[in-house]
matplotlib code that plots the C-alpha trace (Angstrom):
import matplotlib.pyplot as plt

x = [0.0, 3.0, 4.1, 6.8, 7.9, 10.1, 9.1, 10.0, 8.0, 8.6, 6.6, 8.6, 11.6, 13.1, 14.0, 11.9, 12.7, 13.3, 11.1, 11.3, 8.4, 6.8, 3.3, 1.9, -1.7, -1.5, -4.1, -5.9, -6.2, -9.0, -7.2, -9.5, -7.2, -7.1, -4.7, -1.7, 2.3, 4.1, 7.5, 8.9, 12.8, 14.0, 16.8, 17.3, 21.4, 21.3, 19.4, 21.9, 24.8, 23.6, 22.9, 26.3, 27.8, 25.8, 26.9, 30.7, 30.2, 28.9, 31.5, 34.3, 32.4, 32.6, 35.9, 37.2, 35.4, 36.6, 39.7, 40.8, 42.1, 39.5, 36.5, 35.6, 35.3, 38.8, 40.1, 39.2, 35.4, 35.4, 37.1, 33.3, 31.5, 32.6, 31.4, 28.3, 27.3, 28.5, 26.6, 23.6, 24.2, 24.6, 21.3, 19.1, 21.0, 21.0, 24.1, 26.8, 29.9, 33.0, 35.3, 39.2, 40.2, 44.1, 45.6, 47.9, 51.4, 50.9, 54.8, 55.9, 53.2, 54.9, 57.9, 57.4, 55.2, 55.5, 53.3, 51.0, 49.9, 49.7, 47.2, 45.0, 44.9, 43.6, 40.9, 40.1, 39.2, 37.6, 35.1, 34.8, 34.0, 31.0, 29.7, 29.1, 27.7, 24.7, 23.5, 23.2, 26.6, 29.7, 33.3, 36.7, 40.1, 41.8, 45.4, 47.9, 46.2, 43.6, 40.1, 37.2, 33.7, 30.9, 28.1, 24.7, 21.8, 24.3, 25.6, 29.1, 27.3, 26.3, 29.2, 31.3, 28.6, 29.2, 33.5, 33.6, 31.7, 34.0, 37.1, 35.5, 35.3, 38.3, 40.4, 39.0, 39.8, 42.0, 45.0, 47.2, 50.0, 50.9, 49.9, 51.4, 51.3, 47.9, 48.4, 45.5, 45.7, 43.5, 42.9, 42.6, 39.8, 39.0, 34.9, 33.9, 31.1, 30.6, 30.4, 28.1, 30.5, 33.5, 36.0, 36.6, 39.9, 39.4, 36.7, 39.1, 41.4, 39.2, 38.9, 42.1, 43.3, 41.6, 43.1, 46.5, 45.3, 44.1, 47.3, 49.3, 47.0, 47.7, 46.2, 43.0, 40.8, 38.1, 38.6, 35.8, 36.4, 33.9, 33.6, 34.8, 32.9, 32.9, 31.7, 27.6]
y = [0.0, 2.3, 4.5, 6.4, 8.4, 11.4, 13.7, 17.2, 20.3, 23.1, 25.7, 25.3, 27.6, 30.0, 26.7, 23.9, 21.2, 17.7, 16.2, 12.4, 11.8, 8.5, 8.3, 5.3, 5.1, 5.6, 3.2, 3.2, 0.4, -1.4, -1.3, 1.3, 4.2, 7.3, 9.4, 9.2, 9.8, 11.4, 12.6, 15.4, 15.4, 17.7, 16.0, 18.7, 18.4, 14.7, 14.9, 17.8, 15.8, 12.8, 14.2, 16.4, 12.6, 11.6, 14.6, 13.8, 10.2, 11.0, 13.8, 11.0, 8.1, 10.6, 11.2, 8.1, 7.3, 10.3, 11.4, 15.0, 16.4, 15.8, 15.5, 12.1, 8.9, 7.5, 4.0, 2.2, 3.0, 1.9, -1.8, -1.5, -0.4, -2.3, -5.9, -4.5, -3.2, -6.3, -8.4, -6.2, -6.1, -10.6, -10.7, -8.5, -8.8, -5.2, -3.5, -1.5, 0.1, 1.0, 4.1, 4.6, 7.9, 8.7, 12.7, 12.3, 13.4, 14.2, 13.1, 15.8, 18.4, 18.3, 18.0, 21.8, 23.6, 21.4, 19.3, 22.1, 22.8, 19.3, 19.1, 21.7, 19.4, 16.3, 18.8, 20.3, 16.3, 15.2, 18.6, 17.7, 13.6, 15.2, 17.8, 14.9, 12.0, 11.3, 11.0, 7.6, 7.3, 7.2, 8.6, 7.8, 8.6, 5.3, 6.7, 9.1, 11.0, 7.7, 7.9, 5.6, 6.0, 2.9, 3.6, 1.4, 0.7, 1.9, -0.1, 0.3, 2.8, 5.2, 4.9, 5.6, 8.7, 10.0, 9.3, 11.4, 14.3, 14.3, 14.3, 16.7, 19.1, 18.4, 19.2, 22.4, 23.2, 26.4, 25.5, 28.3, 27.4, 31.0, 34.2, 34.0, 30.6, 28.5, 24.7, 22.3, 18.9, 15.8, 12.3, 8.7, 7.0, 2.9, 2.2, -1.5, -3.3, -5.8, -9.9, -11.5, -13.9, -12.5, -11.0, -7.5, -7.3, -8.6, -6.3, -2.8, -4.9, -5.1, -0.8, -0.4, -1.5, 0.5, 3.9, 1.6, 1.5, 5.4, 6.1, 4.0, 5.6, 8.6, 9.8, 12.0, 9.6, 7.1, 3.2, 0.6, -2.7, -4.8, -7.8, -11.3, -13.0, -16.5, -14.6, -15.5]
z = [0.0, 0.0, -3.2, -4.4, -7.3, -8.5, -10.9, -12.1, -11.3, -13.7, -11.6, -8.3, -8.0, -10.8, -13.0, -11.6, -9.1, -8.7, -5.9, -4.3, -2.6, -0.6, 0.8, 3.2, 4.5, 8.3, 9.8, 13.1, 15.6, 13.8, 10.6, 8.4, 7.1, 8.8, 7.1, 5.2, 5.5, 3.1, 2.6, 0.1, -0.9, -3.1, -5.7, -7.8, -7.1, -7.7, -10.7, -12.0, -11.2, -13.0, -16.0, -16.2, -15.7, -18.9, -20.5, -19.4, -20.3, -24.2, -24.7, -23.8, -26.0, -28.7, -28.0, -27.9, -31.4, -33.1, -34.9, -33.2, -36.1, -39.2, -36.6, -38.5, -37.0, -36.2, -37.4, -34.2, -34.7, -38.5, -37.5, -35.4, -37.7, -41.0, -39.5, -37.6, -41.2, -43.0, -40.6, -42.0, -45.0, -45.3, -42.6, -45.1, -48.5, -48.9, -50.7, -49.3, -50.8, -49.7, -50.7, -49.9, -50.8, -50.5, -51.3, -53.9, -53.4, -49.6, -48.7, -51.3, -49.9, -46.4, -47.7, -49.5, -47.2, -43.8, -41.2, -40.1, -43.8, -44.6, -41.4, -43.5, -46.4, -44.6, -42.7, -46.5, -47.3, -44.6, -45.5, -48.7, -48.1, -45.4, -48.0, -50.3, -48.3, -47.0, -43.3, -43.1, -44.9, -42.3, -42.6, -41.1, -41.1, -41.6, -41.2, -42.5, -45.7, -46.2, -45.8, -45.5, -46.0, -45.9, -47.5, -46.6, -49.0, -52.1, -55.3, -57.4, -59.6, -57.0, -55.1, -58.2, -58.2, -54.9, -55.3, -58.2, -56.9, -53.7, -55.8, -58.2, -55.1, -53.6, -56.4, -57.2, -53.4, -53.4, -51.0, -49.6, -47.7, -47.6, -48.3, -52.1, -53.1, -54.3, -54.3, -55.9, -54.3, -55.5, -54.2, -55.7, -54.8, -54.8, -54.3, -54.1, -52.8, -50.5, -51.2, -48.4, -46.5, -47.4, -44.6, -43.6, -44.6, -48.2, -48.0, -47.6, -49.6, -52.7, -52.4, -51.2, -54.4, -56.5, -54.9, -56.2, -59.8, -59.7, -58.7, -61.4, -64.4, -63.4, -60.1, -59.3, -60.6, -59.1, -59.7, -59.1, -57.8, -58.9, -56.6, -57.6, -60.6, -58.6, -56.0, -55.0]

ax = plt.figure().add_subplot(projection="3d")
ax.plot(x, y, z, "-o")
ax.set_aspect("equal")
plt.show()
């Protein structure tokens, strides 16, 4: 017969307060209620602290999932990601593509201009690659001047689509590394799509290679991978 609940009033106080409260029937001797007991705690501090602990706790899971630099998701997350979205992709045979992008000639830009332009390049790409995708595509910075980006629900064609218009953008970036110089810089990119069954690293592999071939014909292009003929 007892109760207790917490709840938020928004009229109490300047802001509104949290309140913990219990009631109990008080009973006389033969038994039939008589009254009641209640008790009133405010929790607004409790309730403030908890939350700015969930707040702490998401800004440190994103954090921990996100490349400082680029502000895409970091490599750690995409070895996550790629077989939770595989394991989709097999359960309800729906497509999904993957695109490596790598800046061309990135050793040779530091090597001119230094580290600290070089940081501005990757941060130009990583801009571009979010400009271009999708919400419910997801991007990552693999490592170095390589990119990743999976893209659900999406076949070679359209990822070939969405490649060429991030290269397209990126290239005609305008890159000052000082106040008189204008660099262009451009990426190769490798877009494949995925083979039910297969693993994750002939998966990356399969893309991966085609950033390999962009390079070897000549760089600033997009390559697709199609997957293997055998393949079911």
């Amino acid at each position: 017969g007892t109760y207790e609940a917490e709840d938020f009033f928004p009229s109490f106080g300047r802001s509104g307060r949290w309140l913990y409260f219990t009631a109990a029937p008080l009973k006389g001797a033969d038994g039939r209620i008589i009254g009641a007991i209640e008790t009133l705690q405010d929790i607004t501090e409790q309730k403030r602290a908890e939350e700015q602990l969930r707040q702490s706790e998401e800004r440190y899971r994103v954090l921990s999932i996100t490349d400082g630099m680029t502000g895409l998701y970091n490599a750690r997350h995409f070895s996550q990601r790629i077989v939770e979205e595989m394991d989709r992709c097999g359960r309800y045979r729906h497509p999904l593509a993957l695109m490596v992008l790598d800046v061309d000639n990135f050793k040779a830009f530091n090597d001119t201009w230094g580290h600290v332009q070089g940081d501005q390049v990757l941060i130009r790409l990583a801009d571009c690659i979010t400009q271009c995708l999708r919400r419910s595509d997801q991007a990552f910075r693999y490592g170095g001047e390589e990119f990743v980006t999976l893209l659900p629900e999406t076949d070679l064609a359209e990822a070939e689509a969405a490649a060429e218009r991030i290269r397209a953008m990126f290239a005609s970036c305008q890159i000052t590394p000082t106040a008189d110089a204008e660099v262009r810089c451009t990426a190769s990119i490798g877009v494949t799509v995925f083979v039910p069954g297969e693993a994750p690293r002939d998966f990356v592999a399969r893309a991966d290679s085609g950033t390999y071939e962009a390079k070897r014909q000549g760089k600033n292009r997009v390559i697709q991978i199609p997957p293997p003929v055998t393949a079911t």
